[in-house]
Structure formats: structure tokens, C-alpha cells
N, C-alpha and C positions, 0 to 999 in steps of 0.2 A: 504493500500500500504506500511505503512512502517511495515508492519510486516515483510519483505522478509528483512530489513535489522536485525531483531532477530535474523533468520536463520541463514543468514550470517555470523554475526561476534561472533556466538561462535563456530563456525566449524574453525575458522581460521586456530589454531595450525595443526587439523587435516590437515587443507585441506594444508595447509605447509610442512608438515612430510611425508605427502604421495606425493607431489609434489617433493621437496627436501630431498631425503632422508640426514640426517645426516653426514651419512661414508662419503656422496662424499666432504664434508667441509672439510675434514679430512687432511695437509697436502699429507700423504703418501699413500693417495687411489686417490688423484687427478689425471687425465690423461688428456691430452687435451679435448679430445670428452665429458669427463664426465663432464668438466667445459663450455663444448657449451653446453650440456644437459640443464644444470644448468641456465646458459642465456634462453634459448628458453621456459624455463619451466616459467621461471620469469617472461618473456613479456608478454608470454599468460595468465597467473597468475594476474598479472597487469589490462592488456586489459580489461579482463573480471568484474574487478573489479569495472574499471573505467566506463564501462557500464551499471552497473546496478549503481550507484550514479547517471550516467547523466539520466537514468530514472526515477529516486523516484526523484530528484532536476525538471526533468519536468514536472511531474505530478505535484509537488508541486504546482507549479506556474502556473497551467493553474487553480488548484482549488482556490486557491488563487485570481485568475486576476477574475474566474466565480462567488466569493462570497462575493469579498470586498467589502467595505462600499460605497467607490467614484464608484464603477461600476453600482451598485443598486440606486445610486442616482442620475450619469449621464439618468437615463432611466427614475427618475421622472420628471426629467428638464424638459425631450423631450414630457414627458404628460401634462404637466406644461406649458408650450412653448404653446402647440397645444391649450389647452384649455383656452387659451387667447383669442383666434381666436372666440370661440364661445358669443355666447348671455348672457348664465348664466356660465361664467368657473369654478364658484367656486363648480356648482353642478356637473360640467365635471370632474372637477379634485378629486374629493369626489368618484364619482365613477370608477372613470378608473384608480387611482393610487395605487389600489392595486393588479390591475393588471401588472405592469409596468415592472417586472420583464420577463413576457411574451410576452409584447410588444415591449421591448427594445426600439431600436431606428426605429422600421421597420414604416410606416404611413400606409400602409398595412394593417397591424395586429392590431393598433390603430383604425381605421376606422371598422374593420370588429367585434372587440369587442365589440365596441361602439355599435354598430347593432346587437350584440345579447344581448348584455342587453338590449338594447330596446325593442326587442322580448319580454325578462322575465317583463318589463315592462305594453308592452301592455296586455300578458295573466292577468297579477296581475290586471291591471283594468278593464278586459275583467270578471273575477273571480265577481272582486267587484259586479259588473253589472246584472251579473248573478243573484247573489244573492238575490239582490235587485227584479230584475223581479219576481223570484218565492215568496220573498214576499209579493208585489204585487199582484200576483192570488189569494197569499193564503188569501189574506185580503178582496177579492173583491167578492169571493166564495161565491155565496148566495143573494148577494147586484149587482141586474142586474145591468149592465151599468155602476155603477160608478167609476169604478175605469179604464175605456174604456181607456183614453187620458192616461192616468199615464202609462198603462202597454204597449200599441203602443210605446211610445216614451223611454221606459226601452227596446224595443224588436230591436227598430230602432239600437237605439244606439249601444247596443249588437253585431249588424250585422256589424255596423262600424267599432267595437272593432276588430269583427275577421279580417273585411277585412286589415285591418292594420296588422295585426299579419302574414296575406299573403302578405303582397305587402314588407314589413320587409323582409320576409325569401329570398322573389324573389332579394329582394336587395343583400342578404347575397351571396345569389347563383353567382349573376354577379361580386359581387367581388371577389370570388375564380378564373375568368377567367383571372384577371387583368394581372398575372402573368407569364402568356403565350405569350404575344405580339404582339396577332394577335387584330385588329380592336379596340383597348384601347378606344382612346377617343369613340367610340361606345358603349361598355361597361361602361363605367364612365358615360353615358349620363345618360344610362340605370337604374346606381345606383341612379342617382339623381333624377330621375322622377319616379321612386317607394318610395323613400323618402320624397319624397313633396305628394306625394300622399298619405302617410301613414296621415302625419301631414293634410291635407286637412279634411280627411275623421275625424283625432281625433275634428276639431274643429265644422265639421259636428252635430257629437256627442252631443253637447252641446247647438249648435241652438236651438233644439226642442224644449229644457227646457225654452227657451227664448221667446217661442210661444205660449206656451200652460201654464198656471196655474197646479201646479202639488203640492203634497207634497214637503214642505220647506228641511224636514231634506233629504228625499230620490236627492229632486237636489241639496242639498251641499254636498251629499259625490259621486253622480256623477262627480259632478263640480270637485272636489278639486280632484278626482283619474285622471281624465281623464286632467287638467291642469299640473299636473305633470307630466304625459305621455305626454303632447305637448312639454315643456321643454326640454325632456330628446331628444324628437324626433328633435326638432328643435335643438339643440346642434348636437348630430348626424349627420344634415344635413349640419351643418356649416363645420365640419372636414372633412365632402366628399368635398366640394365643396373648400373647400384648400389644397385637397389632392395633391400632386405633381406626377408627369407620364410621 
């Protein structure tokens, strides 16, 4: 933007010379008319002048007000703020205050981020899980039977996994409606009881292993993916359920 005042101020003389001509300065070429010329040229000369300052000085300032320091930081406050509210804030604020700049101050858009990273969350445990299952088969390939109970309860949990990663999205869905005005607290019902449902089904997940004798290492990295996915879920659900409407 400030290149248009480059333009500008080396054309001046030109743009004077050809506005003003000279001769008319002149005592003995003056005539009345030629000295209204001379005003009328100058105002609009002016005007114009003064209008392109007051737009490079507004642009300024809107880039200015959109990038400063105190603007970027009043928006961590407000994720900061929120994520007091939750269970674990320190792991709310760890992850949602680099988004903050996109969140501003909206609770909206705080909530509904919140709820896709939970998404990327549950896939990531959902991944883990996977993993685990197939090796599980591969391990159990040849050796009837035994490895029955270990690979049920890697397949159970699996199905938990996804179904979390659907009831998540269904969440994500009803809060795009928020914003419309029709049946709110319906919708906000709506958001919380696919939330709590997500979290039910992640602690689902983990009972099995609490039932059945399984591999040590395969249920501590169940454990521990799927414990951090209840966290992130259950924080998620605290910021719905203080969300204001």
C-alpha cells in the first residue's frame, strides 16, 4: 500500500506544472478568471491529495490494530480464561492457544476447534489401535486360539474408537447451527450429548482390558493413547457446557 505514495510524490512538480501553469503566476498574464482557474485547480489538487493520505493512514491502522502485540494477546486471555473452566486447563491451553488468533474472542469458534482437534485426536488413537490389532493377528497366525481374548478386545475397542470419531463430527455438525437462532438450546443439548457420548464410549474402550488378562505392553499403550483422548474429550466437554447462548 505504501507504494502508491512512491508514485505520488515524484510526479508532484509534474503534476503542478500541468495543473498551474506558470505564465498564469505571472503579474501581467493574470486576469481574474485565470486566478479562479488557479483556486479551483488548487482545491481539487488538494482534495485529492488529502484523500489518498487518509487512505494509506487507514489502512495503516486497521493493519496495525489486526497485528499488534496487545490484540494477539487479548485472544490468548480469552483461551486462557476458558480453559480454567476445564479439568486439565493446562493441557486446554497447550493446545488451543495456538490457535487463538482464529479464535479471537468468538466461544463459538473456541468450542468448535476444540472439537476438531478432538477429532485428530481420536483418529490418532483410533491409528494406534489399529495397529496394535493387526499385530495381534499377525502374532496369533498359526497358534489357534490364543491370542482369541487379546484380538476381541483390540477389535472392540477399535469400534469405540470410530464410534467417537462419529459422534465428535455429529457434535461438530450441530454446532455450525448455533449461529442461526432457531431452537439453540436444542442444538447445544444436542452438542453435549454427543460429547458425553464420545467420552463414555473412550472409557468403554479400556474396561475390556480391565477384564480380560491381555498383553502388559499392548494394554499400556492402549491405556495411555486412549487416557489422553479422554482428557482432551472431557476438557472439550467442559467448554461446551460453559459455553454462553
Amino acid at each position: 500500500m505504501y507504494m502508491c505514495v512512491v508514485y505520488i510524490l515524484p510526479m508532484r512538480y509534474n503534476i503542478v506544472s500541468e495543473l498551474f501553469p506558470i505564465h498564469l503566476f505571472t503579474p501581467e498574464r493574470r486576469t481574474l478568471k485565470q486566478k479562479e482557474a488557479v483556486v479551483i485547480k488548487m482545491s481539487q489538487f488538494l482534495y485529492s491529495l488529502t484523500l489518498v493520505f487518509v487512505f494509506l493512514a487507514s489502512a495503516n491502522t486497521e493493519i496495525t490494530a489486526d497485528t499488534s502485540p496487545s490484540y494477539s494477546k487479548n485472544h490468548k486471555i480469552f483461551v486462557k480464561t476458558a480453559c480454567n473452566s476445564t479439568t486439565y486447563p493446562d493441557k486446554c491451553y497447550k493446545s488451543l492457544s495456538s490457535y487463538s488468533s482464529t479464535i479471537k474472542s468468538d466461544p463459538i469458534k473456541l468450542c468448535t476447534t476444540a472439537l476438531k482437534l478432538n477429532v485428530n485426536s481420536a483418529k490418532e488413537a483410533a491409528s494406534v489401535i489399529s495397529k496394535l490389532l493387526k499385530k495381534s493377528q499377525k502374532s496369533a497366525a498359526g497358534r489357534k486360539n490364543k491370542m482369541l481374548p487379546e484380538k476381541l478386545i483390540l477389535r472392540d475397542c477399535l469400534e469405540e474408537m470410530r464410534d467417537t470419531i462419529v459422534e465428535l463430527k455429529q457434535a461438530i455438525t450441530e454446532m455450525k447451527t448455533l449461529r442461526d437462532g432457531d431452537s439453540v438450546p436444542e442444538h447445544m443439548t444436542n452438542v453435549r450429548t454427543w460429547v458425553s457420548a464420545a467420552l463414555t464410549d473412550e472409557g468403554t474402550c479400556t474396561d475390556g482390558f480391565e477384564e480380560i488378562k491381555v498383553n502388559k505392553e499392548t494394554k499400556k499403550k492402549v491405556t495411555k493413547v486412549v487416557e489422553e483422548l479422554a482428557t482432551t474429550t472431557s476438557n472439550t466437554l467442559a467448554l461446551i457446557k460453559n459455553l454462553s447462548y
